[in-house]
Structures are given as structure tokens and as C-alpha cells.
py3Dmol code that shows the C-alpha trace and the ligand (Angstrom):
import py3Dmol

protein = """\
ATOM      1  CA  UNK A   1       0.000   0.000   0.000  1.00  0.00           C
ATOM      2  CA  UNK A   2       2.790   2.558   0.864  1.00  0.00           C
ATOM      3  CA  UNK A   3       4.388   1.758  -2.693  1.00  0.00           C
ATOM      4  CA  UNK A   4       1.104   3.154  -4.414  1.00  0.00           C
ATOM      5  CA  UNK A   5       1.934   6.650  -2.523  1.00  0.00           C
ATOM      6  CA  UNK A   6      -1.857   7.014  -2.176  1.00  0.00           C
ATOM      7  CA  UNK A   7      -3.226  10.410  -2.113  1.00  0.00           C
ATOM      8  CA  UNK A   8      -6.797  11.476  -0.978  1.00  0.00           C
ATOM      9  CA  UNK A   9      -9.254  13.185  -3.303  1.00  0.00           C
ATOM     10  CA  UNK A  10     -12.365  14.079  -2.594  1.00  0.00           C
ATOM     11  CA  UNK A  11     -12.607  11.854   0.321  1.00  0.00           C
ATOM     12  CA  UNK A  12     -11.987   8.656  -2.157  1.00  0.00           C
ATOM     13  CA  UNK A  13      -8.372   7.389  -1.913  1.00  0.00           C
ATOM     14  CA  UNK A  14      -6.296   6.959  -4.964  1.00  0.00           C
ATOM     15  CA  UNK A  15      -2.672   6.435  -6.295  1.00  0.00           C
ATOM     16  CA  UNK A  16      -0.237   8.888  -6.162  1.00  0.00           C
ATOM     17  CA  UNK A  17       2.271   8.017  -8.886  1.00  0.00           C
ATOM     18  CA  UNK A  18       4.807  10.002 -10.973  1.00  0.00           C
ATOM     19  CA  UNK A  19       2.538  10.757 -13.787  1.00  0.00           C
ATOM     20  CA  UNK A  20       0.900  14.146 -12.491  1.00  0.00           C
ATOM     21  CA  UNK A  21       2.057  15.784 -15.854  1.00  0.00           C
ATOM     22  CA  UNK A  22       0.806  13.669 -18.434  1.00  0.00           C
ATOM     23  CA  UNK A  23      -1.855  14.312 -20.974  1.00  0.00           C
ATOM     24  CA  UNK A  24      -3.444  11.687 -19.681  1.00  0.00           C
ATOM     25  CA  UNK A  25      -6.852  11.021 -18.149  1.00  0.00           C
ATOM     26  CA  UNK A  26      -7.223  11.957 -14.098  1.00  0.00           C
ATOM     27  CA  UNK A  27      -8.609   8.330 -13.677  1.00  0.00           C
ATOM     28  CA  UNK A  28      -5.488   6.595 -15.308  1.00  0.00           C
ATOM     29  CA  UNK A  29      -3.324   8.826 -13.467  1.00  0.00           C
ATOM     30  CA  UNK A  30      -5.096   8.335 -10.188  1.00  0.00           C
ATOM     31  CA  UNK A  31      -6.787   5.276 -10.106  1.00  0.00           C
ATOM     32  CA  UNK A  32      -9.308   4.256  -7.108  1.00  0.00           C
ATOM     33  CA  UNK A  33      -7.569   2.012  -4.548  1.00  0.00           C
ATOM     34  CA  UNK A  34     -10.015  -0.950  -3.973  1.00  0.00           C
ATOM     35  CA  UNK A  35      -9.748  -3.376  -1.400  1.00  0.00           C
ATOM     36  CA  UNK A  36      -9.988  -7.108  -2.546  1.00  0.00           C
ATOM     37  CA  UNK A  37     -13.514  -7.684  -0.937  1.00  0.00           C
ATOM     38  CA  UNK A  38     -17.178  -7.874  -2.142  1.00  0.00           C
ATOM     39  CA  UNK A  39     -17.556  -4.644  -3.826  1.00  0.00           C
ATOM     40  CA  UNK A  40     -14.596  -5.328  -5.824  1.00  0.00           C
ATOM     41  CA  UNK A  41     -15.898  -8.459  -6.969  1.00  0.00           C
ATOM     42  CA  UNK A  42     -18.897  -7.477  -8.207  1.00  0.00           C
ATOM     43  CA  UNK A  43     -17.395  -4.554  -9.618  1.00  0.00           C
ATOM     44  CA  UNK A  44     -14.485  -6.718 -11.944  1.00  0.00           C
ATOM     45  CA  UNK A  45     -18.180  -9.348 -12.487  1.00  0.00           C
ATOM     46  CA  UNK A  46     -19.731  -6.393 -14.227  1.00  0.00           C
ATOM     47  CA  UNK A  47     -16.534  -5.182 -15.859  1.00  0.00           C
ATOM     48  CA  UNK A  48     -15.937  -9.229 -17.588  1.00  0.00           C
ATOM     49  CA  UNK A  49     -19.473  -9.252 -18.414  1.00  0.00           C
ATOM     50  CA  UNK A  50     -20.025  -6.029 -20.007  1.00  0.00           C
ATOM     51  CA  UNK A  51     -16.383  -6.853 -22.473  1.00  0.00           C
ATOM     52  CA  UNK A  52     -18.614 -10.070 -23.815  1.00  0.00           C
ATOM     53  CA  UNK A  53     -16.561 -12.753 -20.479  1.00  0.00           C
ATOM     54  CA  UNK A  54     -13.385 -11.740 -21.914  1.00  0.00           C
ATOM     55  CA  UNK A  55      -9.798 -13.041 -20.412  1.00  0.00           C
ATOM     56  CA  UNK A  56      -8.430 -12.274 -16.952  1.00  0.00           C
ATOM     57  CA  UNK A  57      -5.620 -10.031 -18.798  1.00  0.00           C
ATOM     58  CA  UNK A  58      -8.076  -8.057 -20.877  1.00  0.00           C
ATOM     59  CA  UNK A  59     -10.319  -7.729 -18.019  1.00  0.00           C
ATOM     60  CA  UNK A  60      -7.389  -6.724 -15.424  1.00  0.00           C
ATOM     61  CA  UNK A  61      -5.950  -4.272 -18.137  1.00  0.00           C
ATOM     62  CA  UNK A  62      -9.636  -2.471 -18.498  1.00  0.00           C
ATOM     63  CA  UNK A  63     -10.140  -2.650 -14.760  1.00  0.00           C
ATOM     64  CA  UNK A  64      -6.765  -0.843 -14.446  1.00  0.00           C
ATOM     65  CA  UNK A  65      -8.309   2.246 -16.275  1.00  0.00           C
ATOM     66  CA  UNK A  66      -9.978   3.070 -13.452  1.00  0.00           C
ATOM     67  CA  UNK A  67      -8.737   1.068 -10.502  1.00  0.00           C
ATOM     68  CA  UNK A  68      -6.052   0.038  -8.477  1.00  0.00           C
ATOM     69  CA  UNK A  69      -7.149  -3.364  -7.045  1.00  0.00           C
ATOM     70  CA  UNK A  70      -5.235  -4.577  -4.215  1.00  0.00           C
ATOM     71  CA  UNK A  71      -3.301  -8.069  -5.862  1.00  0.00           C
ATOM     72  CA  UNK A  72      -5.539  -7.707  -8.939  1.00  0.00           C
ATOM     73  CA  UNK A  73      -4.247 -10.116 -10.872  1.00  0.00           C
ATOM     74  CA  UNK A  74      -5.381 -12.618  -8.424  1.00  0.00           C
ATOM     75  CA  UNK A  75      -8.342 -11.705  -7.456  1.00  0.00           C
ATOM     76  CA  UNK A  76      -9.472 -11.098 -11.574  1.00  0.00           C
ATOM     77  CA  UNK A  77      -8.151 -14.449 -12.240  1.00  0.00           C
ATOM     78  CA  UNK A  78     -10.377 -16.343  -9.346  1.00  0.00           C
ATOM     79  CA  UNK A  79     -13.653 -14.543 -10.558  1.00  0.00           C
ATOM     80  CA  UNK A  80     -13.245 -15.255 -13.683  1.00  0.00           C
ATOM     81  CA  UNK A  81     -12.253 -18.765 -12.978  1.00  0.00           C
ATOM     82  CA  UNK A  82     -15.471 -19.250 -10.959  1.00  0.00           C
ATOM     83  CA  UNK A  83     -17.672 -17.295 -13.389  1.00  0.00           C
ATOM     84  CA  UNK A  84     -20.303 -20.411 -14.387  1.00  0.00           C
ATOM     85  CA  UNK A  85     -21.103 -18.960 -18.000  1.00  0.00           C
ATOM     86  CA  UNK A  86     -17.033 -19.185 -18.593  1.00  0.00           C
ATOM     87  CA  UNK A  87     -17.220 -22.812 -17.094  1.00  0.00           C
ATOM     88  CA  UNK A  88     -19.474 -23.864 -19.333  1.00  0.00           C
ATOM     89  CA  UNK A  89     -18.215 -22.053 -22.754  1.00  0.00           C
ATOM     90  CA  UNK A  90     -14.624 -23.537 -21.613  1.00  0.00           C
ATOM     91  CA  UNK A  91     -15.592 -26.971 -21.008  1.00  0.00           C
ATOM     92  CA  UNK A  92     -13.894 -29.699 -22.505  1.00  0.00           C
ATOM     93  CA  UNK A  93     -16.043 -32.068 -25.267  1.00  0.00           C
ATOM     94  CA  UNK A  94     -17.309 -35.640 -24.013  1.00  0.00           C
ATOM     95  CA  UNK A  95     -15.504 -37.843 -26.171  1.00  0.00           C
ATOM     96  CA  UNK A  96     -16.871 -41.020 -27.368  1.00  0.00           C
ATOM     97  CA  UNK A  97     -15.303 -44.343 -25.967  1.00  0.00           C
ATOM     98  CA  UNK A  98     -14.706 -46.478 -28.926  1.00  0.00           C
ATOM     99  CA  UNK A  99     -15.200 -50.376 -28.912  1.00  0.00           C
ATOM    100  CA  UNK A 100     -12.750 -52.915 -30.172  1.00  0.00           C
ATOM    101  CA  UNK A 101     -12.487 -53.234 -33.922  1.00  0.00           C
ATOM    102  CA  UNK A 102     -14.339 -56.443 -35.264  1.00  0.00           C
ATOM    103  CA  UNK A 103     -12.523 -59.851 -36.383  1.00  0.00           C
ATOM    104  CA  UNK A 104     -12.882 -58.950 -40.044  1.00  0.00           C
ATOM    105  CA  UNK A 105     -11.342 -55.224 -39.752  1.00  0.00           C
ATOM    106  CA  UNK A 106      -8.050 -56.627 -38.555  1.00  0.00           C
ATOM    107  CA  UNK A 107      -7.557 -60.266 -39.903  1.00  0.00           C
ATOM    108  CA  UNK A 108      -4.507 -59.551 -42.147  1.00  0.00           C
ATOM    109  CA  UNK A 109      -3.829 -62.196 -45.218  1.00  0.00           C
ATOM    110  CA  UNK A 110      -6.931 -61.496 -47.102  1.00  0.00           C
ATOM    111  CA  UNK A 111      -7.357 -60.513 -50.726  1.00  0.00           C
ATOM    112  CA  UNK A 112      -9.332 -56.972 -50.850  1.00  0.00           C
ATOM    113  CA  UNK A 113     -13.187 -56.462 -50.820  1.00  0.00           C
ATOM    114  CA  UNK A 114     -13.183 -60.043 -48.730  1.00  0.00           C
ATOM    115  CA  UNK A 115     -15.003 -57.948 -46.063  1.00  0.00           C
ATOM    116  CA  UNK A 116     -17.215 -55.435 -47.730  1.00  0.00           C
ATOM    117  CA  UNK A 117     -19.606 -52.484 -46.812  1.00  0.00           C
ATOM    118  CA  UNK A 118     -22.372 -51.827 -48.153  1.00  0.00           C
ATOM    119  CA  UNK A 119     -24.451 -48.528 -48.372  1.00  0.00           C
ATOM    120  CA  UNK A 120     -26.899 -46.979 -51.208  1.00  0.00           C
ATOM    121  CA  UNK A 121     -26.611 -42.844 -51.810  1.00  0.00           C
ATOM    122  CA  UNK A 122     -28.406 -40.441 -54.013  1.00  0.00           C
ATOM    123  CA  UNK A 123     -30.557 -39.770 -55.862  1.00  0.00           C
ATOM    124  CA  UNK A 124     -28.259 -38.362 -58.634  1.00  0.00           C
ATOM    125  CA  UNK A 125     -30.055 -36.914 -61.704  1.00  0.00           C
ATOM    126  CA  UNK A 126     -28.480 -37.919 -64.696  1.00  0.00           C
ATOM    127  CA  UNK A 127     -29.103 -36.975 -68.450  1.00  0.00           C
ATOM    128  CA  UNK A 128     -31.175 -39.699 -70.491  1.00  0.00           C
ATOM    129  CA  UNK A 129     -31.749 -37.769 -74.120  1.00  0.00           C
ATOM    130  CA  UNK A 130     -32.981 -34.828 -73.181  1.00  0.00           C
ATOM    131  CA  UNK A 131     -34.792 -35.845 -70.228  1.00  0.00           C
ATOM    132  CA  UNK A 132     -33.660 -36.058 -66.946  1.00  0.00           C
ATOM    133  CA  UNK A 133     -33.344 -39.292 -64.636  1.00  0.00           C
ATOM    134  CA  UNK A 134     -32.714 -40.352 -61.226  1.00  0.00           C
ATOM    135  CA  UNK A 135     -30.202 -42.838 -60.747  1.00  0.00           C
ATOM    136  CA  UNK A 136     -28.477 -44.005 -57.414  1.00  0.00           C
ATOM    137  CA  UNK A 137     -24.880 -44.896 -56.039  1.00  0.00           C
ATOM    138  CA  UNK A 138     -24.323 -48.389 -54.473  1.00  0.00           C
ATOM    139  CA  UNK A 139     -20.619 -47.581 -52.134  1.00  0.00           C
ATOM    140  CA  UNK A 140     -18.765 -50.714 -51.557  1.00  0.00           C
ATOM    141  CA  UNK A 141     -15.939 -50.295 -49.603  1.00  0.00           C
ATOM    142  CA  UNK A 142     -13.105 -53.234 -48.359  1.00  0.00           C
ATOM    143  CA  UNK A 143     -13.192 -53.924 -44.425  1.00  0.00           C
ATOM    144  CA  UNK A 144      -9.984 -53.953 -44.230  1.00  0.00           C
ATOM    145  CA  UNK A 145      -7.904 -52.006 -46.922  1.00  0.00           C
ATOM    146  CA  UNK A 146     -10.669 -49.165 -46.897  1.00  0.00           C
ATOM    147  CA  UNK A 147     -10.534 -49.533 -50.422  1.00  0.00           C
ATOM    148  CA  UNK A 148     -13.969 -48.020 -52.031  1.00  0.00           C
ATOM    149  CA  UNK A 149     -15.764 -49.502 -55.134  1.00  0.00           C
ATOM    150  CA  UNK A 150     -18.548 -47.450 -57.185  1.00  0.00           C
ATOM    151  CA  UNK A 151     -21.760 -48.908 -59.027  1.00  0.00           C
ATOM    152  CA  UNK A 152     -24.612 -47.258 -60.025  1.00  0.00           C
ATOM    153  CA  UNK A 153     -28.033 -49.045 -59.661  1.00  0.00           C
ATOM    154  CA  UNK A 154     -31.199 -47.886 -61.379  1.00  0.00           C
ATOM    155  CA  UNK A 155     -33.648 -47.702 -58.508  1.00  0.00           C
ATOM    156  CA  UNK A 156     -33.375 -48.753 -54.475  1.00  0.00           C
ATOM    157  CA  UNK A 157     -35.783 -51.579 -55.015  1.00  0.00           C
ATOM    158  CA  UNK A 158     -34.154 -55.367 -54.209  1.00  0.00           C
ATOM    159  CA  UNK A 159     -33.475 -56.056 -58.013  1.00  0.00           C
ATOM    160  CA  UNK A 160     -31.323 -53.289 -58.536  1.00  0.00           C
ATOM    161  CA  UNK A 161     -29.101 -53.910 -55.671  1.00  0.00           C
ATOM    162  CA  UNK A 162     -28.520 -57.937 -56.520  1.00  0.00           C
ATOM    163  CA  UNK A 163     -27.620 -56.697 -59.841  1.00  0.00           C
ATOM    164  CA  UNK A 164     -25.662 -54.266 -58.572  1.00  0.00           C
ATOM    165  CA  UNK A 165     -23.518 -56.720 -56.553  1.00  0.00           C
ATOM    166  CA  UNK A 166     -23.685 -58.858 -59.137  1.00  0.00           C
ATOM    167  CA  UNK A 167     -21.806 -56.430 -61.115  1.00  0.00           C
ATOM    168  CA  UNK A 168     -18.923 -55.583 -58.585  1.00  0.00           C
ATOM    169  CA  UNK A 169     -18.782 -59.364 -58.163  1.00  0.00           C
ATOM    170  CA  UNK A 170     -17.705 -59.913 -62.095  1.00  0.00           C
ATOM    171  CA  UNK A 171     -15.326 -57.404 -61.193  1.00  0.00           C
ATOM    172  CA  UNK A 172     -13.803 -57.726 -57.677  1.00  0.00           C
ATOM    173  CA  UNK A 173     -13.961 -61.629 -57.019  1.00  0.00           C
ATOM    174  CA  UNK A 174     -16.375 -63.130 -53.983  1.00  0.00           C
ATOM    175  CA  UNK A 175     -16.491 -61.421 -50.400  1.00  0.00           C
ATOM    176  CA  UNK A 176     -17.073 -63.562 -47.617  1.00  0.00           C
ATOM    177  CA  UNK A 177     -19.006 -61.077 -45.392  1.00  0.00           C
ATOM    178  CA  UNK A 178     -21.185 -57.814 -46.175  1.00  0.00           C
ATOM    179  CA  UNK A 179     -21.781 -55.237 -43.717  1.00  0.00           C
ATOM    180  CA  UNK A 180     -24.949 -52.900 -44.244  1.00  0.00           C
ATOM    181  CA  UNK A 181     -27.651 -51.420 -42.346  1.00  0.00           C
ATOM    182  CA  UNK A 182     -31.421 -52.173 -42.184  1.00  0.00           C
ATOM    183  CA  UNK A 183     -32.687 -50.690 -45.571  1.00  0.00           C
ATOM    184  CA  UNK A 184     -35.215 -52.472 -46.870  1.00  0.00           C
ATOM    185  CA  UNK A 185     -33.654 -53.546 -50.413  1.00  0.00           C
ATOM    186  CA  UNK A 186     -30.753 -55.200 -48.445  1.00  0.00           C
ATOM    187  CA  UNK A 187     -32.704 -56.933 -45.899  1.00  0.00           C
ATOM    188  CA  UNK A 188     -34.806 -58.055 -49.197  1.00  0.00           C
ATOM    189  CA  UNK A 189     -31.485 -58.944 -50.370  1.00  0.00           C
ATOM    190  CA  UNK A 190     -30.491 -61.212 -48.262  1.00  0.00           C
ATOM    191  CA  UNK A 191     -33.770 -62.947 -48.266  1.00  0.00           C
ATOM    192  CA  UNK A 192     -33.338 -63.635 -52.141  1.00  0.00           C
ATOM    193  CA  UNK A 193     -29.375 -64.487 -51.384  1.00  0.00           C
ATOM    194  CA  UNK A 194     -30.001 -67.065 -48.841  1.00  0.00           C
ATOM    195  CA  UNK A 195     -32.674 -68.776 -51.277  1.00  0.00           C
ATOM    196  CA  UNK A 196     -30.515 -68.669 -53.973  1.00  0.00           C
ATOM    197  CA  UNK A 197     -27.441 -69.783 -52.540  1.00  0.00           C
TER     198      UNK A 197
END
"""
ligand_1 = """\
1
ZN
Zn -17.430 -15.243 -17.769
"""
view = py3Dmol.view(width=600, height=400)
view.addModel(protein, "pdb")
view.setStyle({"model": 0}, {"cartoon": {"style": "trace"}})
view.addModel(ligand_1, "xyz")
view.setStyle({"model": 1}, {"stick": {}})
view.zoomTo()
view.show()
């Protein structure tokens, strides 16, 4: 306190300093002595709120403006550590716990596209003549070398798709497994498959 060289003005107490000359504001060359207790807190609250919960340095350096806070830095630092809107902006993401990778993505040895995916996407229009058509993508992709293989199937029915494996099949050799999800022209799929086979 006896470092600051405070100086009484109008019955509010305020740093001396060296800078009586400057052309400088009478607040930044006198700022208010505050004590570190509840007034002061609420006072630096309202000062992070109003600059949008900035940083404790911003916040300390616009605080300084017009006060002299009594170890400052500390005190700025502990609000704004315990401000709940900060917590909450600052809060580290959830992450997602991932399970083991299944037999088929890691079983090394195996000729590509022996494990396959299997997804439909689109609709694409494409051009027939001069009129315009849909026409969808059937992705497969290899389990384990991630390699991706492109045919294009006429509709989603159950028909398209067998032909459409048929296809990549003529091209790519027999998989042993095929990963997909519910849709209802793989599910159909399968039925026909099974009967088939
Ligand atoms: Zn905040």
C-alpha cells in the first residue's frame, strides 16, 4: 500500500504516482484504490461481463483504467475462474469411448473387398436424351484395406441392388461377409441371397 503513494481526493483514496504531468486522463493517473472484498468483486463481475466474459488479462488491463485493485491479478483471475457462463463455454467435449475393432477389420492375409460395406446414396439426376433421370450410387468399400468400389443401380428396389452386386462381383472376385444397415432392399437382399445360394 505505501508503494502506491496514495493520495486522498475528494474523500476517495487513490494512487499517487509520478505521472501528475501527463496528458493523460485523471482516472489513469489516479486510479481508485479498492480493497480485494465484495464490492470489488462485483465490480471486476460487471466489468468481464459487459467486455462479452473476456480473459483475466483483458479484463485486469480495463479494470486498471480506473482502478487500483489490491493483488488484482489474483483476485481477476479467481472470478473469472469461478464465473459459471465461462465454465461452461470452456468446457472440454465428451468424447466417445470407442469399442474394439471387429474380427474382419483386422484379420490380415486377405485378398481386398473379402469384407465389404455396403451402403446406397443419391438420388443423382443424370441426363437420359434430353430428359432427366434419377439414378443411385451403391458404395462398396473393403473392411480392411478401406478400399472403395462405385456402381450405379437404377432404382433402391431389391433387383437393382442384386444386380448391382452382381456387377462388382464380375469385377472384384467373392467377399465372404457384407456389412450394411437395415434398408429395406438389403434386408430383401439377403432374403433372395439365402434362397438362392
Ligand atoms: Zn465469464
Amino acid at each position: 500500500m505505501q508503494k502506491l503513494n496514495p493520495v486522498l481526493f475528494d474523500g476517495i483514496l487513490r494512487v499517487g504516482g509520478r505521472s501528475q504531468n501527463a496528458p493523460i486522463e485523471f482516472d489513469l493517473k489516479h486510479p481508485i484504490i479498492l480493497p480485494s472484498n465484495h464490492i470489488t468483486q462485483l465490480i471486476v463481475r460487471e466489468y468481464h461481463k459487459s467486455s462479452h466474459h473476456c480473459g483475466a488479462s483483458h479484463a485486469w488491463n480495463l479494470l486498471r483504467q480506473m482502478f487500483w485493485i489490491i493483488n488484482g491479478a489474483v483476485v481477476v483471475k479467481r472470478i473469472i475462474r469461478n464465473c459459471i457462463f465461462c465454465k461452461k463455454i470452456n468446457a472440454s467435449m465428451g468424447k466417445q469411448f470407442m469399442a474394439d475393432l471387429p474380427k474382419d477389420r483386422v484379420t490380415p492375409d486377405q485378398p481386398p473387398f473379402t469384407c465389404v460395406g455396403v451402403d446406397n446414396f443419391g438420388p443423382i439426376f443424370v441426363k437420359q436424351g434430353r430428359s432427366s433421370v434419377k439414378r443411385w450410387g451403391l458404395i462398396i468399400t473393403c473392411a480392411i484395406t478401406r478400399a472403395v468400389h462405385l456402381e450405379i443401380v437404377h432404382s433402391m428396389n431389391v433387383n437393382s441392388f442384386i444386380i448391382g452386386l452382381r456387377r462388382f462381383i464380375v469385377r472384384r472376385g467373392k467377399m465372404s461377409t457384407i456389412i450394411c444397415d437395415n434398408g429395406s432392399n438389403f434386408t430383401a437382399g439377403n432374403k433372395v441371397l439365402k434362397k438362392e445360394i
